[in-house]
N, C-alpha and C positions, 0 to 999 in steps of 0.2 A: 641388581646389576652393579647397584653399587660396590657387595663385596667380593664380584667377582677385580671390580679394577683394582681395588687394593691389594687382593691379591697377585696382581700384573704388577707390583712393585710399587703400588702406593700412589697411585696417578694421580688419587683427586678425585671426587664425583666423577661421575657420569655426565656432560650435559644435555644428550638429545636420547633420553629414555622415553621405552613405549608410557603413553598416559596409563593410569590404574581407572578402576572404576568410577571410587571416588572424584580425580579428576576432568574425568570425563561428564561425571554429574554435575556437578559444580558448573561447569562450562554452559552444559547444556542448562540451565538453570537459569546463570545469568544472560542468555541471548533468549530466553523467553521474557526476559524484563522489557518495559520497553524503552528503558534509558539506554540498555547495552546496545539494544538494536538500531537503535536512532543516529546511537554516539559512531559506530561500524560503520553506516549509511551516508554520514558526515565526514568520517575519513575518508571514504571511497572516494566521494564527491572532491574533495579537496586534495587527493592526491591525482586526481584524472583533470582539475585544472591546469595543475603545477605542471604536470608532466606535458598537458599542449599549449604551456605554456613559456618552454624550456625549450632546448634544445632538443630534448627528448621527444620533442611533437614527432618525429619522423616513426619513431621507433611504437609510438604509441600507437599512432594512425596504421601504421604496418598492422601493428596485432589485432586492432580493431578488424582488420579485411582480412587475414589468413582465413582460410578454407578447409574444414576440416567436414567429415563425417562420407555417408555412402553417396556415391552421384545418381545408383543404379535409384535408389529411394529416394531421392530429387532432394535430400539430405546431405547434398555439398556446400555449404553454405558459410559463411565468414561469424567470425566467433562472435561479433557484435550483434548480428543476427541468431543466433545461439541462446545468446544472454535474454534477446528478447522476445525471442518466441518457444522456448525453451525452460528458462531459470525462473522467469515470470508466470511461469504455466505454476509452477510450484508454488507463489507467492499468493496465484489467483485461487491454488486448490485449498492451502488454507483461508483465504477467503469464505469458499466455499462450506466449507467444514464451519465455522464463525456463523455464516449465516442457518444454515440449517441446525447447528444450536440452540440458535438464539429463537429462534420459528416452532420449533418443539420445544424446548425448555427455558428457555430467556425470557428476555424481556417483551418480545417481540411476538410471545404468542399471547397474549394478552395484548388487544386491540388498543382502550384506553393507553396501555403506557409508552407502546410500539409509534402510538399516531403521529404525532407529535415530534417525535425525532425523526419516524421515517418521512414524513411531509418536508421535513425541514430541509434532508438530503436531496429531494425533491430538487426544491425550488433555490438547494445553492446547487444547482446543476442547469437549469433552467436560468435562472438571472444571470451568472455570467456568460452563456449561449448570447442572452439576447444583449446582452452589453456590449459581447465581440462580433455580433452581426450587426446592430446601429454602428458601431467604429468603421468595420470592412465592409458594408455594404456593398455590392456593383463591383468588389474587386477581387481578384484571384485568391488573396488570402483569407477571402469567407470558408473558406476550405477549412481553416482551421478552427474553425468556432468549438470545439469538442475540449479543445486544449485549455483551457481554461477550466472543465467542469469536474475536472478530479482531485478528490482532497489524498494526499499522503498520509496513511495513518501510521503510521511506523514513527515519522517523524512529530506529526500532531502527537502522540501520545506519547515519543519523549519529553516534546517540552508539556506539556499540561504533568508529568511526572515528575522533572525536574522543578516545577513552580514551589512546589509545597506538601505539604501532607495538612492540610488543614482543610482542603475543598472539601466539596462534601462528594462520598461515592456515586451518588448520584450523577455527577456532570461526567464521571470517568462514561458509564453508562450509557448516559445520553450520546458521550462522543462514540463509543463503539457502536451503539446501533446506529447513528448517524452514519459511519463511516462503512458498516458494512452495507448498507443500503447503497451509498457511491461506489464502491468497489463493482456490488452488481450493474450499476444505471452504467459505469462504465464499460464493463464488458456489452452489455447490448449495444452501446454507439459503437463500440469499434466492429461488434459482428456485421451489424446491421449499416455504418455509415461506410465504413473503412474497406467494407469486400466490394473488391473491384469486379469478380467474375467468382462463381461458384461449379466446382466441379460437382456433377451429381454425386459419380459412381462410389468417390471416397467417402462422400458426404454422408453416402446412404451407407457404406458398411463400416462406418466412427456411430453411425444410429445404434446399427446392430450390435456391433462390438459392446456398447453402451448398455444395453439391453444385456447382454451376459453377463455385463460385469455386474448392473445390479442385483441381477439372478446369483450370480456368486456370494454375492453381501447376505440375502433374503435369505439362503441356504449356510451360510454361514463359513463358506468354506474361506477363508481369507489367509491361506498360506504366501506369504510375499513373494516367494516362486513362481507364485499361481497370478498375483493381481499386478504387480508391479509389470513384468512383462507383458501384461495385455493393459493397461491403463498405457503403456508407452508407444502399443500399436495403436490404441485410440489418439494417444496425441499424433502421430506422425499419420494417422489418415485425416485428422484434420487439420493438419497443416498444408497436405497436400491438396485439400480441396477447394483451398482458398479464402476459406474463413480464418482469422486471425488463430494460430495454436492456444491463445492463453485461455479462449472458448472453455476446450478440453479441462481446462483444469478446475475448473468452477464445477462445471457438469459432473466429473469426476467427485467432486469434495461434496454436491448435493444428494449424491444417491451411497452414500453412505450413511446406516442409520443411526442414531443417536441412543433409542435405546431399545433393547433385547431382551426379550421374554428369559427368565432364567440367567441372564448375566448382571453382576452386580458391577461394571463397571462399561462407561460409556463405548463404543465403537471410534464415536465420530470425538469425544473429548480427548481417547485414547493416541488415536492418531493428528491430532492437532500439538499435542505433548511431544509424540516423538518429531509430527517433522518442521515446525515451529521454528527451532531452531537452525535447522537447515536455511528456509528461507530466511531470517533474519539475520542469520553469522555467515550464511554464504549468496544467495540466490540474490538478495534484495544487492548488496555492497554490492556485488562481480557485474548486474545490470548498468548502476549507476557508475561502479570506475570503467565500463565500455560506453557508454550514453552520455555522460555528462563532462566529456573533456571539450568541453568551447577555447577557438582560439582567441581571446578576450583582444580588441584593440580599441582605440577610439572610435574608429570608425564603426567596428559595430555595435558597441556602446550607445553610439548615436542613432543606430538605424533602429536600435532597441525602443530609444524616447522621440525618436518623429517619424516613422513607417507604421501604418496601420496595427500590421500584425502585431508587431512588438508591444504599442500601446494598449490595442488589444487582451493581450496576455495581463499584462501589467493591471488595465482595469477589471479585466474580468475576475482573479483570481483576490488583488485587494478589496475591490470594491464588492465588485458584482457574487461573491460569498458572500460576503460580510451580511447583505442588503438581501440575498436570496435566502438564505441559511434562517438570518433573523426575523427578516417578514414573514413566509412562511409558518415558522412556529409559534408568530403572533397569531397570525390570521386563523390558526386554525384552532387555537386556544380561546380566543376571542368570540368564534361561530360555532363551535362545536361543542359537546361535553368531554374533550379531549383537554386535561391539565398537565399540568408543570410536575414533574416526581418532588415527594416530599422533600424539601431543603432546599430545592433549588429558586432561585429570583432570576428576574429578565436579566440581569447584568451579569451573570454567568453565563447564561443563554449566549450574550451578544461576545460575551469573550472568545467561549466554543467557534460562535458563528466568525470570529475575525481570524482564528485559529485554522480553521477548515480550508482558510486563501493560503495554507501550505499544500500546492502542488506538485510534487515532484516527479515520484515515480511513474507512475501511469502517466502522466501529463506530457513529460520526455520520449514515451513512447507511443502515445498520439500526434507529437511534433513531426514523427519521421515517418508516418502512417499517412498523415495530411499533406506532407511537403517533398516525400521524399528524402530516405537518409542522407545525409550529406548535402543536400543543397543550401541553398543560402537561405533560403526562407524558414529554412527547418531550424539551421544555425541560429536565428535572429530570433522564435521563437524559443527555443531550447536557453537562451541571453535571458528573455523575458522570463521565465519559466524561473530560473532562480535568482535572478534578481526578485520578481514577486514571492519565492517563497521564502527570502532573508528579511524582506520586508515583511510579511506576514508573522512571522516567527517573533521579530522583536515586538511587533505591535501587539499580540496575544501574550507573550509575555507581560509585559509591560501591565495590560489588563491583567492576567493571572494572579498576577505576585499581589496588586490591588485588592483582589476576591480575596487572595489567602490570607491577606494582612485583617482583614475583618474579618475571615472566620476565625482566625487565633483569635483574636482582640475578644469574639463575641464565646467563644468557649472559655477564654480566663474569665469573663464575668462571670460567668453561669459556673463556674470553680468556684468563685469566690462569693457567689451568691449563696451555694449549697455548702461553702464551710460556716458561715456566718450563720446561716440554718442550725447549721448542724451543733454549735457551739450555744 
């Protein structure tokens, strides 16, 4: 394209050419990191403040409520609703795909190494539950006790990426099987807490539907023509039935198999590769800049640090992680014959565990699941929500950069130990 403009009399580049292949890899490459995806995740978030925070709240909150899609398919619904029963179905299918990896081929199919992290997800789900029901006890915002119990791994494993290259792989590890075990704990609260009424008749043919698709996997037929079109009538029957849509996307990402008689490359590794970046360059950002534009004043600043809910949030996620996360993976290291992966110490452990009190994504859309989009309680929760996880973030850092400064420190010795050897 270029030389056709110089030909046009010498214009100058082109500025908005089709991407080439090349570029196109590249892209997709660096939104599988999960610094790219984290960093994408934090502009959303920070430009969906600004903006109701501006003048531009009016213009925001518009686009949040426009209305698109079919009415006949009960598929009329406001974009922000879109984003998150919808775009989150995607974030939840590679979830899905992560865990059923990790279950066949990971970490996680081997019981000893699997125990230990997934207990630990456990019980940082469970301690902050009961941290935010001792705070709300007897009052309306026990409703939200859910919101506190989900870790963001998108952004947890920016920063533990951005900390350093000296942890050991281990803890990366430890944090992925920890985090796809929350991923799942959380899709069961919202199926099982959050469905207010369940339609049978969709219920039972998003079963069926289900049922075919994995009969398409088993047979192998997997033409995107063929699955993408019926994986999208399984989401839209189960949206209609009542159960939360992001369900779909899990169930979807588990009945794909991982590996295949006669194929020398994964199914389920393959399609985590292509759509990967999807959710992380588009699905995860476009949730958070519709979900996380709070109008910030003092006043709700305040209702964040003296109203149950908001305190709530605030302990359950810094605290009640930290103390769920850690004990846990004591507990069960301590009574069992369930150990620590090679290289790792408790004080990584309790790093991971102070790291995990970053709740964002799912947690924002438990806030509007529990409270009601848009109401105030959601508002004041959704305040809590990041507030807790800026604070989580620096406090895990903080630790991180600690772990990494000693394991540089302890690998120059052991350099300098095996030149002095060696000489």
């Amino acid at each position: 394209m270029q030389e056709r403009g110089s030909q046009r009399g010498g214009a100058g580049p082109v500025l908005f050419r089709r991407p080439g292949a090349r570029e196109v890899r590249v892209v997709a490459d660096a939104l599988r990191a999960e610094t790219a995806g984290g960093a994408l995740l934090l502009a959303a978030t920070v430009a969906a403040l600004v903006l109701a925070n501006t003048p531009a709240r009016h213009a925001y909150y518009h686009l949040q409520h426009v209305r698109v899609g079919p009415a006949a398919l009960g598929l009329h619904i406001g974009v922000a609703e879109w984003a998150a029963d919808g775009l989150l179905a995607i974030f939840f299918f590679v979830a899905g795909l992560e865990l059923k990896r990790e279950l066949v081929a990971g970490e996680m199919r081997h019981v000893s190494a699997a125990l230990v992290p997934a207990v630990a997800a456990v019980g940082g789900m469970v301690g902050p539950a009961i941290i935010y029901l001792i705070i709300n006890a007897g009052h309306p915002t026990a409703r939200g006790w859910a919101i506190p119990c989900a870790t963001d791994v998108a952004f947890a494993l920016a920063v533990l990426a951005v900390t350093g290259r000296f942890l050991p792989a281990a803890l990366r590890a430890f944090l992925l099987t920890l985090a796809v075990v929350d991923d799942i704990g959380a899709i069961v609260v919202i199926a099982v807490a959050y469905t207010s009424s369940i339609k049978v008749a969709p219920l039972a043919a998003a079963i069926a539907a289900l049922g075919v698709f994995w009969l398409l996997q088993r047979l192998r037929i997997t033409h995107w023509w063929v699955t993408v079109p019926l994986a999208v009538v399984i989401w839209a029957l189960v949206h209609d039935s009542g159960v939360h849509a992001t369900v779909a996307g899990v169930a979807l990402g588990l009945l794909i198999p991982v590996t295949v008689a006669g194929e020398t490359e994964s199914p389920a590794e393959h399609l985590e590769h292509l759509i990967r970046p999807v959710s992380a360059g588009f699905a995860v950002p476009a949730f958070a800049f519709l979900s996380a534009g709070l109008t910030l004043s003092a006043q709700s600043l305040q209702q964040v640090f003296t109203g149950r809910g908001g305190i709530g949030v605030l302990a359950g996620l810094v605290a009640g992680k930290a103390i769920g996360v850690f004990g846990a993976a004591y507990l069960t290291a301590t009574f069992t014959r369930a150990r620590l992966s090679p290289g790792l110490s408790w004080a990584d452990v309790f790093a991971v565990a102070v790291l995990s009190g970053i709740g964002f994504t799912v947690s924002l859309l438990i806030s509007d699941l529990a409270f009601g989009e848009g109401s105030a309680r959601a508002t004041v929760a959704k305040t809590a929500v990041v507030l807790a996880s800026l604070l989580a973030s620096v406090l895990a850092f903080g630790l991180l950069v600690v772990r990494n400064r000693h394991y540089r420190e302890l690998r120059a010795a052991e350099a300098a130990a095996a030149a002095q050897a060696g000489a």
